[in-house]
Each structure stands twice: as C-alpha cells, then as structure tokens.
N, C-alpha and C positions, 0 to 999 in steps of 0.2 A: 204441754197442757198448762192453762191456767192456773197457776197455784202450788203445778211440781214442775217447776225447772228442771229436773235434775232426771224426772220420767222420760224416756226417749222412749218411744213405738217403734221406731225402724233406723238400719246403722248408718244412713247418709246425716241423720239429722244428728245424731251423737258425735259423728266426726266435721262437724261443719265448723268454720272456722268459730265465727262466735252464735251457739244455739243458742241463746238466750237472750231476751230482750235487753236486761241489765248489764249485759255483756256488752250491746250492738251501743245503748245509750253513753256505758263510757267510753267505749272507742271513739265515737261522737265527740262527745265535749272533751274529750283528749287532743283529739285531732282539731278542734278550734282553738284551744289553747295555746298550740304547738305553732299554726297561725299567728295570733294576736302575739304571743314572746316577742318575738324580734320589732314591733309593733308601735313595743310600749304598751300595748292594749289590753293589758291583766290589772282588773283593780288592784291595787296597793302594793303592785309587781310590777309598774313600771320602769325599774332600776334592770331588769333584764333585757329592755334595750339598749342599754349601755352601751359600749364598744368593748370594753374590756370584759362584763359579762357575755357577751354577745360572741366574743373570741370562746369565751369558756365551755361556752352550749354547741359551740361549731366542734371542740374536742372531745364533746362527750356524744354526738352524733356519728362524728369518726371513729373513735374507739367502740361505739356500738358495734358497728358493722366487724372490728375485729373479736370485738368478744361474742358476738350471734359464729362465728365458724368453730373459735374455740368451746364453744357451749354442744354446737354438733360433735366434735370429734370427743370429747374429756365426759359432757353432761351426758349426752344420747349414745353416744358409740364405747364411752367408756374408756376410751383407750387416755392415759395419764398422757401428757404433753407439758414441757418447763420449755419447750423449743419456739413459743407461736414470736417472739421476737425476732427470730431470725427468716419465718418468713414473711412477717413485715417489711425486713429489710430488703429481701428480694423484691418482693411486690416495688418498693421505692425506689432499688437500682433500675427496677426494669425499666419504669416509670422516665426516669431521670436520661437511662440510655435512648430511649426511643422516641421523649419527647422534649426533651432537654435542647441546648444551643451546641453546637458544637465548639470547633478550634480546637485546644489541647487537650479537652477532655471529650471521651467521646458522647455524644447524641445529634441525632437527626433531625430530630426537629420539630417533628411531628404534632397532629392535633392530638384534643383531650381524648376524643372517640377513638382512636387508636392505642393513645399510650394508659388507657385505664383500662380497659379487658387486655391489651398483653400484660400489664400488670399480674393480674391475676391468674391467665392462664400458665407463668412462666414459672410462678410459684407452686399451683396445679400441678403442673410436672414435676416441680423438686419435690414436691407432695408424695408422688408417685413414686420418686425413686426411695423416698425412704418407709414407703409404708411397708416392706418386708418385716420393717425390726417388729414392728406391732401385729406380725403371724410368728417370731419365731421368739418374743420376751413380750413380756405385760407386765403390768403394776407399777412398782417402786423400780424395773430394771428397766422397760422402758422410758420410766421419766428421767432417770438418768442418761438412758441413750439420747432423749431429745435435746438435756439439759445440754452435751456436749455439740448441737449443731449451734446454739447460741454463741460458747465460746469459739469455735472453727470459725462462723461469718466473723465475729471483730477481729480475728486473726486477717482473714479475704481482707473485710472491709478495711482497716488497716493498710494495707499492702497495696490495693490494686487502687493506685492515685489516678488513673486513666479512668474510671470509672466512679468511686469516690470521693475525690478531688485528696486536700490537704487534709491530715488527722492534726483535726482541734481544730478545722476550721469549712471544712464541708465544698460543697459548691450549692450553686443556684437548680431548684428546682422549676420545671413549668408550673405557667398559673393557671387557675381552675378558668381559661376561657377558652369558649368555642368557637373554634376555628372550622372552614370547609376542609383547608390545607396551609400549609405550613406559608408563610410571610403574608397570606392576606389579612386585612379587616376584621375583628372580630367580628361574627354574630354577636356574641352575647358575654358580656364581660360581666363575668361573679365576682369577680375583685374590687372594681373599682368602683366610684361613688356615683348613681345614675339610676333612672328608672329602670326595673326588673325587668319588663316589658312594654313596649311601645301605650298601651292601654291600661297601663296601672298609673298612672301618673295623673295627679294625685291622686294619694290613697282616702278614700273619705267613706269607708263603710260604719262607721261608728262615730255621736258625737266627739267621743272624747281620740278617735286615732286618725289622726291627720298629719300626712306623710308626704312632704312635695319631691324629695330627694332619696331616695334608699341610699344606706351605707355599703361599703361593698363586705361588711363581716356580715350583715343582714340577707345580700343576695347568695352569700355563699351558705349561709344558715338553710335556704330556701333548695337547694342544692342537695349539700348533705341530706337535709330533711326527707328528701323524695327518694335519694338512694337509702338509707336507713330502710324506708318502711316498704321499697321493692325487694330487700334482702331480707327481713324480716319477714315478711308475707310467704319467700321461696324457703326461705330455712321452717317455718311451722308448716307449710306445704308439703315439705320434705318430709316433717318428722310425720307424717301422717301417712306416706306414702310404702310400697312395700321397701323401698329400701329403709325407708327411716325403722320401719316394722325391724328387721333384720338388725339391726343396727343396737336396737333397743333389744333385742335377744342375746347378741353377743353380750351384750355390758352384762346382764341377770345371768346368764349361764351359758358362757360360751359353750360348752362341749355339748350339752342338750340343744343348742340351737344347731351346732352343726349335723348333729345325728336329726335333726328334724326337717334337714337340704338347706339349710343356710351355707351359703359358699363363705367361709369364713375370710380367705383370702383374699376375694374379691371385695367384698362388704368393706371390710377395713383399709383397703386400698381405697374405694370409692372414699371414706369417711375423711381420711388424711389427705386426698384432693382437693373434697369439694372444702374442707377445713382453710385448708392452706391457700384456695382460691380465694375465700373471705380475704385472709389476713395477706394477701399480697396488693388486693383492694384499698386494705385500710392502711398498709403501708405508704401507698403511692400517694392517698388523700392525704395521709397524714405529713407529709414531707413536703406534699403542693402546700398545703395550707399555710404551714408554719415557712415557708418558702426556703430555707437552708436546714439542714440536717448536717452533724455532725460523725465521722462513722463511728464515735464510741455509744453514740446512743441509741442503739442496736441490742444494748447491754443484758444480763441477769433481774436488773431489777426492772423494765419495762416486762419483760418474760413474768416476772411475782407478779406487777399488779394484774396481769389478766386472768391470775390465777386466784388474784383478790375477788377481782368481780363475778367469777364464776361463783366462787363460794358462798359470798357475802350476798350474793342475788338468790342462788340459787339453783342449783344445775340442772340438763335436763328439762326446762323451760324459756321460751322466749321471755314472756315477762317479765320472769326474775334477771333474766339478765339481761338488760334496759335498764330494771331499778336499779341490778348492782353497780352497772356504771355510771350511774347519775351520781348514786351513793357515794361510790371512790372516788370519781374525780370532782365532785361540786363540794366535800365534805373537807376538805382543807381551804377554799375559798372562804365554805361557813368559817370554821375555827377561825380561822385569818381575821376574821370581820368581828365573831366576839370575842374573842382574845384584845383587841383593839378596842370593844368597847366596855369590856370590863379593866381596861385601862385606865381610859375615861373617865369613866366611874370610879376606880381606885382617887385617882387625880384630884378630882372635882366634888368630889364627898357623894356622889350622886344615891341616891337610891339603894343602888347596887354596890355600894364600896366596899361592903363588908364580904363580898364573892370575890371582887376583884382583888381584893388582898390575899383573900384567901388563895387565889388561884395565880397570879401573877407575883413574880419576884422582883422586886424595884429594887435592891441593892444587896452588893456581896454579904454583908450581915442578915438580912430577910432572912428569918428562920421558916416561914413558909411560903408556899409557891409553889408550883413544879413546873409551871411556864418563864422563861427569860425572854424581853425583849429586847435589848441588850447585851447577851452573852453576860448579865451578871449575876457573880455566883453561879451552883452549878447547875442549875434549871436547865431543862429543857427547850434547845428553841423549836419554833412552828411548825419549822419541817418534821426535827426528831420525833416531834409530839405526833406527826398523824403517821410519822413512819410507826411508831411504837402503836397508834391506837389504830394502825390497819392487823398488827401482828396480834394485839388482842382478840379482836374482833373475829379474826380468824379461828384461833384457837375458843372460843366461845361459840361461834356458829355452827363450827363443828361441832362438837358437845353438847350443846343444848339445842340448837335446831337447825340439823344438817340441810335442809330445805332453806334457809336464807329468806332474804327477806318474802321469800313469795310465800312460804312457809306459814311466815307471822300473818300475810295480809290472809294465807287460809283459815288458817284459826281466827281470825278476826269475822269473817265473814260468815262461819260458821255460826259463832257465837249468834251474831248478827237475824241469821235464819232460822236458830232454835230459837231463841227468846220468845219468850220466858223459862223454856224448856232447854236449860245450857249442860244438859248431860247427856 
C-alpha cells in the first residue's frame, strides 16, 4: 500500500524478492552502476576503470560468490565452518585438473562450461562427505573440526605435485575463455583486450563513456558480474524456500525444529553441499583469474577472512554480505591510498599535515605514528595495520552490532522512516 511499505495483505507479496518500490529503485541504480564501473562512467569514480582497480572489483566479485555459500551454511543454517578455504582449494584443483593443459601434470583440457560446474559439484560431494560432523558436534567443536580440513588440504596440496604442481611456485591455471571444445578458437575471450561482443564496439551510450577497445580485466569484470548476481538471486531464493525455512530452524533451535519433522540430517547435509558448491565455484574463478596459485594459499588466513565478511557484513543475509566483502577487500586498497596521502601531506605542509604526522612515522625517533612506511621504528606497516583493524572490527561488531553492516544500514533507515518520530 501507498504509504505502508511494510503492510503486506497476502504471503506471496511479503516474500517476494524486492516488495517495495524503494527496494526495486535501488536495485536499479545499483545495477547501472555496476555497468558504468568498468566504464569509467561514474562521475568523479572514473579511477574504477583503472586496470588495477578494475583487477580489484574482479576479486571482490569472486569472493562474493564464496562468501554468498559460506553465509548459507554459518549465517542461515548455522552450522560454524573455519574449513571454506579448503573447499576453495578443491573447487580450483578440480578446475585445474579437468581444464588445465596436460604433460607432467595432470589435465585434460577441457572448456570453461565443463571445468566450472565440475568445480563445484566435486566440492559438493566433499561437502557431502563431511556434513555428518555437523549431525554428530556443533558450535566451537565443529569449527574446530572444519578448522582441521584447512590444515589436511596444504598437507594434500603440498604433496600431490601431479596435481598441484611445485610448492612455492604453483602451475598454470585455464583462462576465463569459451571454448565449444578443447584446441579450438575461442568464442569469446574475457581475457584479452577486444570488443565484448561483436555489437558493442564502440561503446557510446553516454556523452562522457566512450569505449573503442574493452580491457580484458573489464570483460572479465562483465563475467564475474553475471555469475555474482545468478548466485545471489539462487542463494535468496533458497533462503526463502522450504529448505532455506529448515535451515533457518535448525540454526534458532535445532531440537524444536526437529520435533516439528525437520530432518535434521538431511537439512545440514543439503546446507554443507550447496555451501561447499559455492566455494568450489569461487575457488576455480579465483585461481582462473589470478592465473597461478600457489598450494600454500589454500591456508588459515584466506579461511579468517571469509569469516571476516560474514561478520563484518552481517550474517544470515544476502546484502550484508556483498557489503561485507566490498568492505574487506576494497578497505586496504582505501588505507593504501590514504595512508599515502597523508604522506604527502606530512611532506608537503599540505592542509592535512598535521594528521599526517599524527598518523604516519617518518623516522626511528618519531615519537608518534602508528603507521611506518618504511619499516621505520616500530610502527606498523599497511598490511599489519588492516590485519590489526580487521581483528578490531571483528571483535567490535560482535559486541555492539552483531548484524554488521546491514545492521547499521537497518537502523539508518529506520531512523530515515520515523522521522521526526525516531522512537
């Protein structure tokens, strides 16, 4: 109804993806946005077509898609998981074995449309085999049991150099192009630098974006872009669905869901499948992209951050976790860039020099700072810093608002709806 958003008459319209107009309007201008990015075509954000930002928005599209399964199985189903690293790494052996080049190591050869759903299904099945531990332990002893599938794969990945290649130095992944079959022509190459499709060339939708060559981190952006928001679509479809219902019952009270015919066994099987299918997806993209993978980075701390973006997003929701992984991975590029310009500013007397002193340490004497750029003195360098200010943040969102950023954006919008009435 006009005026109550929030009024629903009948249950198809409460559970529809977006009931609301101001729902339907942002997804809109999101989704042209997401467009124009790679573009150049965002006022005063044309630095996102960059190449190197451009690389950055292709890893936060990728890890989307890993952090949308881990949000089903940890946010919605509940079940703790420090394991979604390792089945990453299966998704990207599978990946590698089945679409890879052969000779001394093994693969076949294979196209993308083959070696990206075995991906996922292969991990699916390792899915399967360990979803008993999450019918027969839960909480803090299942995350420990997951924790140990993380160290087992770099022990595998380690060892099986037929498979693997060299430790510390990886082998060659396939690239993001589509092939009918193995040694012909491409269709369609997301790598390299050339019109996206025979009919986009040139691009002249907008005075200011004029486009005669697409990059190939642009065509691959356009790529990612489309699987992102076909798996996002199926994961809130899901959560809407009688399983997702089930799913969200075990997490609130497993043993009243089961007394109420929820198959507890089955549910949490499903949940660690369709989990593990995401994230063997986003292994495979993830190792095509960056084109060599190494088996130690497989490791514990790829495992933390997904468990950053769950929290920091928000669990339990799509949305939040999108923003949480924009958040984690674009928020050291920030720092990087002011950190660097509160340099500048230190340097040059600018405006700002009195922050940048504040905050950056230019010599082993500098009594203050907590940033080094330099390793001088004992400051912090860039990385320590957003490793330190993810472990903050952490321990702060929990505490003050377990909902994460989607949390914040609720209260904000609420505020937003009562006004003037914000009680």
């Amino acid at each position: 109804m006009r005026g109550r958003p929030n009024l629903y008459t009948n249950y198809p319209s409460e559970m529809s993806l977006f009931p609301t107009m101001t729902k339907r309007v942002v997804i809109g201008i999101f989704f042209v946005l997401m467009v124009l990015a790679p573009l150049s075509g965002i006022p005063w954000f044309g630095f996102l077509g960059g190449n190197s930002w451009l690389g950055l928005l292709n890893r936060v599209l990728i890890f989307g898609i890993g952090a949308l399964g881990l949000n089903l199985l940890t946010g919605v189903a509940g079940q703790v998981s420090l394991g979604h690293a390792f089945f990453l790494a299966v998704g990207a052996y599978t990946a590698v074995v089945v679409g890879g080049d052969g000779g001394a190591l093994w693969g076949l050869g294979l196209p993308i449309w083959i070696w990206l759903p075995a991906s996922g299904l292969v991990a699916a099945l390792i899915g399967i085999l360990v979803a008993p531990m999450g019918v027969r332990i839960r909480g803090l002893y299942l995350a420990f049991a997951t924790l140990g599938l993380v160290f087992i794969g770099l022990h595998l990945w380690r060892n099986l150099h037929f498979i693997s290649g060299t430790p510390g130095i990886g082998r060659r992944w396939p690239n993001l192009d589509l092939y009918l079959w193995k040694g012909e022509t491409p269709l369609m190459s997301f790598t390299s630098d050339g019109p996206l499709w025979w009919f986009l060339k040139p691009i002249n939708w907008l005075p200011w974006v004029h486009v005669d060559e697409m990059p190939g981190n642009a065509k691959t952006y356009f790529l990612l872009a489309v699987l992102l928001i076909v798996f996002a679509l199926a994961a809130k479809n899901l959560m809407r669905t009688r399983i997702g219902r089930s799913w969200a019952a075990i997490r609130d009270r497993d043993i009243a869901a089961e007394v109420m015919g929820v198959n507890e066994i089955r549910a949490k099987t499903e949940a660690f499948a369709v989990s593990s299918f995401y994230a063997g997806i986003c292994g495979a993209l993830l190792a095509s992209f960056l084109g060599g993978v190494t088996p130690e980075s497989w490791d514990l701390a790829l495992a933390v951050e997904f468990v950053a973006i769950i929290l920091i997003g928000g669990a339990g929701t799509v949305a939040g976790t999108l923003m949480g992984t924009s958040f984690v991975l674009l928020s050291p590029r920030i720092v990087d860039n002011l950190t660097h310009f509160l340099a500048t500013q230190a340097d040059e007397g600018g405006p700002l020099a009195f922050l940048g002193k504040l905050v950056i340490r230019s010599s082993p004497d500098d009594w203050l700072g907590i940033l080094s750029l330099d390793a001088a003195g004992p400051g912090l360098s860039i990385f320590q810093f957003n490793v330190v200010l993810f472990g903050v943040l952490i321990i702060v969102f929990l505490i003050a608002e377990p909902l994460g950023l989607f949390g914040i954006w609720i209260k904000i919008r609420n505020y937003w709806k009562g006004w003037p009435f914000t009680y």
